[in-house]
C-alpha positions in Angstrom: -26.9 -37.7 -27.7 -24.9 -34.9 -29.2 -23.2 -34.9 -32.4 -19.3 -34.5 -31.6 -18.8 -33.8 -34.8 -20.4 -30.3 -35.0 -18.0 -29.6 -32.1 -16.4 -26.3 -33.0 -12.6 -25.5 -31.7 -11.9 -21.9 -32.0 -10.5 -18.7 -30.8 -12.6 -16.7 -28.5 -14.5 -13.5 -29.4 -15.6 -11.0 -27.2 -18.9 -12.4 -27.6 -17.8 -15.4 -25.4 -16.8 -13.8 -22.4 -20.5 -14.2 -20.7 -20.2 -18.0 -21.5 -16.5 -18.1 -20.7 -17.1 -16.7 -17.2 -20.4 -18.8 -16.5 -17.1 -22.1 -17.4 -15.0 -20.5 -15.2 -17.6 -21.0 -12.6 -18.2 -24.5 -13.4 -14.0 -25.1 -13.3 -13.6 -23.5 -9.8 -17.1 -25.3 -8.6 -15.6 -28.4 -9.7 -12.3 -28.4 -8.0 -14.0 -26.7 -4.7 -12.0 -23.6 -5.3 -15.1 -20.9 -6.0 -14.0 -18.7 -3.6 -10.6 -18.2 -5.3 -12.1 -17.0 -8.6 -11.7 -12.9 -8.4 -12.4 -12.2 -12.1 -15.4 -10.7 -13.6 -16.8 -10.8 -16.7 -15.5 -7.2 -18.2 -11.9 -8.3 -17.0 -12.0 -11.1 -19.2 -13.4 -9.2 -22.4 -10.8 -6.9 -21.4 -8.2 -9.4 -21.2 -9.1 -11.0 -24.7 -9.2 -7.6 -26.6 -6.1 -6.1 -25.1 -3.8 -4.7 -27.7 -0.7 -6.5 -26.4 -2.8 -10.1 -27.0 -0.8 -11.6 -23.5 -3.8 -13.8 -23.2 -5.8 -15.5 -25.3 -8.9 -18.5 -24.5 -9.7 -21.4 -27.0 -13.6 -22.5 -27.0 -15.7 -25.6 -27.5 -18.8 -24.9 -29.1 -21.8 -26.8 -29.9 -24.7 -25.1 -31.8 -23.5 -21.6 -30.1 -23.0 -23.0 -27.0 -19.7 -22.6 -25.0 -19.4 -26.7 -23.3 -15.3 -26.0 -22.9 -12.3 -23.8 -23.2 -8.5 -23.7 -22.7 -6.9 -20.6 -21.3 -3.3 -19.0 -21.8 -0.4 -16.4 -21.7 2.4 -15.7 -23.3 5.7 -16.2 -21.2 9.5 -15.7 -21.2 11.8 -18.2 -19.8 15.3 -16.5 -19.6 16.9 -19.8 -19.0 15.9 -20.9 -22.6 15.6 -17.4 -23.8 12.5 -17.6 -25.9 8.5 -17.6 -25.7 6.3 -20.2 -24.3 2.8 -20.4 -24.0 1.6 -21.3 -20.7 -1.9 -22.9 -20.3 -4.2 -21.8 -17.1 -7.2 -23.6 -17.5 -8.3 -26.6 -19.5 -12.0 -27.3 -19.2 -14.6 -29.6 -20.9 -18.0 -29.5 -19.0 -19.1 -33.2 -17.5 -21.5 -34.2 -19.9 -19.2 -33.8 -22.7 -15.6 -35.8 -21.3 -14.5 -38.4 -22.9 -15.1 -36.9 -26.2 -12.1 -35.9 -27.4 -12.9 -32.2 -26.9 -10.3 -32.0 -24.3 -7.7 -33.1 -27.1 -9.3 -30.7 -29.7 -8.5 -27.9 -27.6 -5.0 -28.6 -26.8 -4.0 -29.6 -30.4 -5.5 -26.1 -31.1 -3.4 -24.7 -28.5 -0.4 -26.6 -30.1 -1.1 -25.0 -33.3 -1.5 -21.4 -32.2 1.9 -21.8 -30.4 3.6 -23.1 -33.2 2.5 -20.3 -35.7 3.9 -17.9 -32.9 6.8 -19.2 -33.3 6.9 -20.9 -29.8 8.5 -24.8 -29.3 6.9 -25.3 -25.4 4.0 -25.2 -23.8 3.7 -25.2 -19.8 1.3 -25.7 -17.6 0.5 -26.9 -14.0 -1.8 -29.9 -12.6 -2.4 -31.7 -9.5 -0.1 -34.1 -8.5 -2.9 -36.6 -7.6 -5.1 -36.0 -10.8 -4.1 -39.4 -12.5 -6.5 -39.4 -15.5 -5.4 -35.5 -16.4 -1.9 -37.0 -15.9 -2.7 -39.7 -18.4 -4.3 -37.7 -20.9 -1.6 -35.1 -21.1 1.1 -38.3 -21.1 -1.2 -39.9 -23.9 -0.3 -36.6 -25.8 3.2 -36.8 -25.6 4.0 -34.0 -22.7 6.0 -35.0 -20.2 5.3 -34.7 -16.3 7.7 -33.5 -14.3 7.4 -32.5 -10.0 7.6 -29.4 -9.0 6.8 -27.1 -6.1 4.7 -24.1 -6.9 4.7 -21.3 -3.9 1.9 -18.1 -4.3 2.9 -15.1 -2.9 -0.1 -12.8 -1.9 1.5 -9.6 -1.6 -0.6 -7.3 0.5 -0.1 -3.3 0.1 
């Protein structure tokens, strides 16, 4: 059994990006969405050390090993006019649910966007995903339907 304790909730280095990539696998696997997942490795290293910082990825560790993360952006609602952080993936591999680590990383996420500065957080989930509806509820956010359309723009 592992040691929750000597889970480690940090920002991601450009070190992670092999690991991150091998989660975002496991994510898309998960959900039967693999073919959807375009990204490569160097785009996300790129992504993480790009000067304007518009996306940033919070890791789970365990003895050096990556076992979750939580992606962002930074956004502008110009309804509210101000910032928000808007959260793209939050994972935990299966083994380790039910841990807490799921929590760790969006307190984390809570706490980067406060020291930026930012009051709200977005992000999306299925509308049939009852226990990521619960846990999110059990942390206070609110859920609220909403239609989401994707435009693929071909040149």
């Amino acid at each position: 059994m592992t040691n929750y304790e000597k889970v480690l909730i940090r920002k991601a280095k450009e070190k992670d990006c092999g690991q991150i990539f091998i989660l975002i696998g496991e994510l898309a696997k998960d959900h039967n969405q693999e073919t959807y997942v375009q990204t490569i490795e160097h785009e996300i290293k790129k992504a993480l050390i790009d000067s304007e910082k518009k996306v940033g990825v919070i890791v789970a560790e365990i003895d050096s090993q990556l076992i979750g993360y939580l992606s962002y952006t930074w956004n502008y609602s110009i309804w509210s006019g101000s910032d928000y952080m808007n959260i793209d993936d939050v994972f935990v591999q299966e083994k380790f649910r039910g841990h807490t680590i799921g929590k760790m990383l969006m307190l984390e996420a809570n706490k980067i966007a406060l020291e930026n500065n930012v009051s709200k957080i977005k992000w999306e989930v299925e509308v049939d995903n009852d226990s990521a509806i619960k846990f999110y509820e059990s942390l206070g956010a609110t859920f609220s339907q909403k239609g989401i359309f994707k435009w693929h723009l071909k040149p």
